[in-house]
N, C-alpha and C positions, 0 to 999 in steps of 0.2 A: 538449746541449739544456738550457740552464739555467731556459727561464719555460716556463710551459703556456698556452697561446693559450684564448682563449674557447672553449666550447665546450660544447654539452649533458651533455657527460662529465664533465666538472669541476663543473657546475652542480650536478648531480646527486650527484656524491661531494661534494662541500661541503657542500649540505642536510643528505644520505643521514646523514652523519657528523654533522653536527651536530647532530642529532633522536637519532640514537642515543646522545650524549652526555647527552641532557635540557637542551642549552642552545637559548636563546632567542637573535636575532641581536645583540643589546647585550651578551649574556654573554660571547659568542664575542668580539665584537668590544674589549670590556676584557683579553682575553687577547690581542690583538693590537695590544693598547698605545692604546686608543683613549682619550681623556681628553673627557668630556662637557663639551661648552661652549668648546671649545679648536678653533679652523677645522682648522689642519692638525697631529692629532696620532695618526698612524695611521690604522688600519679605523674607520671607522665603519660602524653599520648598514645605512647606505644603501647603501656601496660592498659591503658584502656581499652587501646585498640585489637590486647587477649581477653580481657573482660568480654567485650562484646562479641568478639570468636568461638567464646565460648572454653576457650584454653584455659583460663582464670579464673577463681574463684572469689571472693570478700572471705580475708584467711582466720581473723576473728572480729569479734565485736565491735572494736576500732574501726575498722574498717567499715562494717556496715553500716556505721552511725554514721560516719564521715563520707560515704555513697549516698545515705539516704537526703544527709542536710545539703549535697551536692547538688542531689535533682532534685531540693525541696520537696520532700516525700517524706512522711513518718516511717520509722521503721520499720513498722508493722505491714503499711502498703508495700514497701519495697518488698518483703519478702514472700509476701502475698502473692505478686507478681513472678517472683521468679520460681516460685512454687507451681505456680498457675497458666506457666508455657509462656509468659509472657507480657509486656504492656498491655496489651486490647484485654489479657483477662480482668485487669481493674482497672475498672474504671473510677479516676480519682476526681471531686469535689476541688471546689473552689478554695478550699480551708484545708485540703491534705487528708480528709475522709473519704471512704470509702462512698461509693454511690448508690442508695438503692435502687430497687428496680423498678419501684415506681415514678422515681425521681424521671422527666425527661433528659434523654441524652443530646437532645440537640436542643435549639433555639428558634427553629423554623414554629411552632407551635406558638410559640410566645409571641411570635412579628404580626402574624394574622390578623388581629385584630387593630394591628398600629396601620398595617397597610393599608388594609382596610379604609381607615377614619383619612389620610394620608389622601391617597384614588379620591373617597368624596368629596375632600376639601379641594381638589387639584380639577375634579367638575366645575364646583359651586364657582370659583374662580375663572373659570375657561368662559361659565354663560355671562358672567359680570365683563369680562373683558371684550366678548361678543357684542353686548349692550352697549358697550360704551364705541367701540368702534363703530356699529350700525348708527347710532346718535350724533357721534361727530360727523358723520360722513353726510347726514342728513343735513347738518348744518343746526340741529338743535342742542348742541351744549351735550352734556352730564348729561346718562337716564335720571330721573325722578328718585330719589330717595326711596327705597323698600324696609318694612318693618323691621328685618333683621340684617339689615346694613348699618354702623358705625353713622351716627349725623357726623358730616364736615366741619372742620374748625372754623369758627363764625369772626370776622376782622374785628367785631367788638357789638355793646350791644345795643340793640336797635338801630345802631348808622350803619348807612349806602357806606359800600366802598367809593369813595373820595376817586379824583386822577389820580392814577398811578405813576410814582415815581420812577425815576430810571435807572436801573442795577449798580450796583458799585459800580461793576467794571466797567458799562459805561459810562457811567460820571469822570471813569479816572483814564479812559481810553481816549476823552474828547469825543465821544460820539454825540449825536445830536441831542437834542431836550433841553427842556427849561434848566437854567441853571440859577441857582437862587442869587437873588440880588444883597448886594452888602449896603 
């Protein structure tokens, strides 16, 4: 069986796939060699526009290889599909294979566990940010360092932080501070 006859099956996986691609039927139709302005130079929109009607058929083998590398689809899915009433009956893989049924059809399964971890670290950070406001507000600095907190970058080692100098920009704005002697 080399062409696939008209039919609501094919109509339907030509749309189906074509929307899931995000193309428009002049999109499609330039990937199947259409040249705007040109009578006969491939698909054009229109002839698409019976395809998916169900008016038209893929009239031989040409055709359907050239339909199938259009919606990036193996040949075999493409006619699967229109054998099948339609896109929703195959479901295609990431690679152009068919899907099992054990396979998950969504994604929602796979997040859970990210959300999950995601929500506790977005706690663990909510009480640390609580800490440290309750603490400033106290007037005592930083909470205390806890066993599974990150230690702070140390100014060097075993020396007191020194006077602190005064920012670029103020050095270069003329703002107040010692300014070093020449």
């Amino acid at each position: 069986m080399s062409r696939i006859p008209p039919s609501a099956g094919l109509a339907r996986a030509v749309r189906g796939r074509r929307e899931e691609l995000g193309l428009n039927r002049a999109q499609l139709a330039l990937r199947l060699g259409w040249e705007p302005g040109e009578a006969r130079s491939g698909w054009s929109p229109r002839t698409l526009a019976r395809v998916e009607s169900g008016e038209r058929g893929l009239r031989d083998a040409g055709e359907v290889v050239l339909m199938a590398r259009g919606l990036e689809l193996a040949e075999e899915d493409l006619r699967a599909a229109a054998r099948g009433g339609g896109w929703t009956a195959v479901a295609v893989g990431s690679r152009g294979r068919r899907r099992g049924e054990d396979e998950p059809t969504t994604v929602e399964g796979d997040l859970t566990p990210l959300v999950a971890l995601l929500l506790a670290q977005q706690e663990e950070q909510t009480a640390l940010l609580r800490r440290l406001v309750a603490a400033v507000a106290e007037g005592a600095g930083p909470p205390a360092q806890t066993p599974d907190t990150p230690p702070a970058a140390s100014s060097g080692e075993g020396s007191q932080a020194g006077p602190s100098r005064p920012s670029r920009r103020r050095r270069q704005s003329g703002g107040q501070g010692p300014r070093p002697q020449a």
